[in-house]
N, C-alpha and C positions, 0 to 999 in steps of 0.2 A: 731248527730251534734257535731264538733270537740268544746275542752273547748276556744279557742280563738271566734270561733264564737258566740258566744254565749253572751248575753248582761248585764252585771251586773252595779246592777244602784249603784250609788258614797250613802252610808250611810251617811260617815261625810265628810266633807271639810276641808282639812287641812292644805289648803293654806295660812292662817296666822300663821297657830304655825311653819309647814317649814321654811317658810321666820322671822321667830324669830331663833328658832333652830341651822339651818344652819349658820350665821354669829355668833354664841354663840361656834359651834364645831369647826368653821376655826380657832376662837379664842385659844381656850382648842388647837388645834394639833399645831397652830405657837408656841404656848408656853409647846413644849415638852409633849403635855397631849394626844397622839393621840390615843392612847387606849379609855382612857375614849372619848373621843370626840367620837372616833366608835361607843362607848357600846351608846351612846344617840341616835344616829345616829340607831342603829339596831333596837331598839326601839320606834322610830317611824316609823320603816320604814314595823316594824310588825302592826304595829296600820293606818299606810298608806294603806295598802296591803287587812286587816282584813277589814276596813272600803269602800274596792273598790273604794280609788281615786288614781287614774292610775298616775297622769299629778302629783301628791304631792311624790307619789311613784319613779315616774324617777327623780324627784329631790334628793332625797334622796339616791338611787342606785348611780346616778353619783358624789355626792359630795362625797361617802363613799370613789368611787374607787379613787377621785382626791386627796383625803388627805393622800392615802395612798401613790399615784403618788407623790405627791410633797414633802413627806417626804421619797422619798429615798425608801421607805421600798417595794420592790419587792417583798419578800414573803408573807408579809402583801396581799399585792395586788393581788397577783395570790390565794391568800388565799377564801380574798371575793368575787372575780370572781366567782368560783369553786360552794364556796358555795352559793351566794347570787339566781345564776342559777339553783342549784337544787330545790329549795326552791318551795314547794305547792303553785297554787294560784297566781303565780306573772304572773303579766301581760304582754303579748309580747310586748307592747309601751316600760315599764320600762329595758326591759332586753334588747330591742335594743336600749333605749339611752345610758345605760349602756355602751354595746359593741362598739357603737360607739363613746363615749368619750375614751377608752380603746384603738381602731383601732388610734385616733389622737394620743396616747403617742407613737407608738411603733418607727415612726420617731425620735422623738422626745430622745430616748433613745440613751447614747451613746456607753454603754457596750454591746458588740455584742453577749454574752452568758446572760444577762439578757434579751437582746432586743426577742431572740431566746426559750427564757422559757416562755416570757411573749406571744409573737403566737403561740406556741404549746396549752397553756393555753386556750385563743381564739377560736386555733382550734379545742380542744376538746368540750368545751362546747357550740358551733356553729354547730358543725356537724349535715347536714342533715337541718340544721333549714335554714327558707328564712330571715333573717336579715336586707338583703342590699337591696332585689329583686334580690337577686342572691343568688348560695348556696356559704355562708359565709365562707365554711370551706374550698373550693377550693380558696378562692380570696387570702387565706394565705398562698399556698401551693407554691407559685415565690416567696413572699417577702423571707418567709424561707430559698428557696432554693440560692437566690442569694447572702445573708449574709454570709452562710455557702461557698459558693463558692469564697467570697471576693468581691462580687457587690456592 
């Protein structure tokens, strides 16, 4: 039996300490504090993960990658991509809301050598995986190519 298949029942409910959390870290990173806001932010997101609640866990993956998003910081970003994906135990729901808050920025970007680090990124840690119901790492494989081309 593959580990996605497989049924793990939620230990804690974290859905009110998230929804505290989360507006306390958006805080800490508008006010210059994005580091620390991560570090609480990874913190629960080990205690999300550990506890098997999936739906507290994708909250927390996508707020990690949006603050890093909205402050500018692309290597931050491509940072906890990388690693938030390798990570034992995370749940495929979490790592596709992830990736797909991540697929919303890359329009969104207007530097065409960030825009181009941050799908590379994507497509590495996509590869082979069904994400979309498609293989994810092919659906990068135009946007790249057309950037690079001037499209």
């Amino acid at each position: 039996m593959a580990e996605e298949d497989r049924m793990i029942k939620m230990e804690v409910d974290y859905t009110e300490t998230v929804a505290k959390v989360i507006p306390e870290c958006e805080s800490l990173a508008s006010a210059n504090n994005l580091n620390e806001a991560i570090e609480k932010l990874l913190v629960l997101e080990k205690q999300t993960r550990a506890a098997g609640d999936a739906i507290s866990s994708s909250k927390v993956l996508v707020c990690i990658v949006s603050l890093c998003y909205e402050a500018k910081d692309y290597a931050l970003l491509k940072e906890h991509i990388t690693t938030l994906c390798k990570k034992r135990g995370h749940f495929k729901l979490s790592v596709t809301k992830m990736v797909q808050r991540c697929c919303e920025m890359v329009p969104e970007i207007q530097d065409k050598e960030k825009k181009l680090e941050l799908i590379e990124v994507l497509r590495t840690v996509t590869e082979g995986e069904d994400i979309r119901g498609e293989r994810t790492g092919e659906s990068y494989t135009d946007p790249g190519s057309d950037i690079r081309e001037g499209g």
